[in-house]
Steps between C-alpha positions, in 0.01 A plus 500: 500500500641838399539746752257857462770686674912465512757741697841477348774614664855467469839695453520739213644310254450276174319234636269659679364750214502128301268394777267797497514454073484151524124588727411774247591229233255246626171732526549657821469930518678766718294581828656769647811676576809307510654573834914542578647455822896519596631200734911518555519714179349241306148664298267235550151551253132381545212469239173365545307291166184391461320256294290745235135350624546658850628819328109625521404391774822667698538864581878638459547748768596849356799648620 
């Protein structure tokens, strides 16, 4: 069963923008901002998908 909603996170780097186009790749959308945080001077990113049918049901909070 596919999940309706994913958070990827990672380090900034390669694989993990192939993860978050790999998701885009296999039907899932943007929900949200990504989010950045700094750990030990490493940047560490964050982006929520979600599967297209719950896109309408789901309100994406305006920043």
């Amino acid at each position: 069963m596919r999940k309706l909603y994913r958070f990827l996170s990672g380090v900034d780097n390669a694989e993990f923008c192939q993860r978050v186009s790999d998701a885009l790749a296999d039907g899932y959308v943007l929900y949200g901002n990504p989010v950045m945080v700094m750990e030990n001077d490493v940047r560490i990113l964050g982006q929520a998908v979600i599967w297209p049918d719950n896109a309408n049901e789901t309100t994406v909070p305006a920043y």
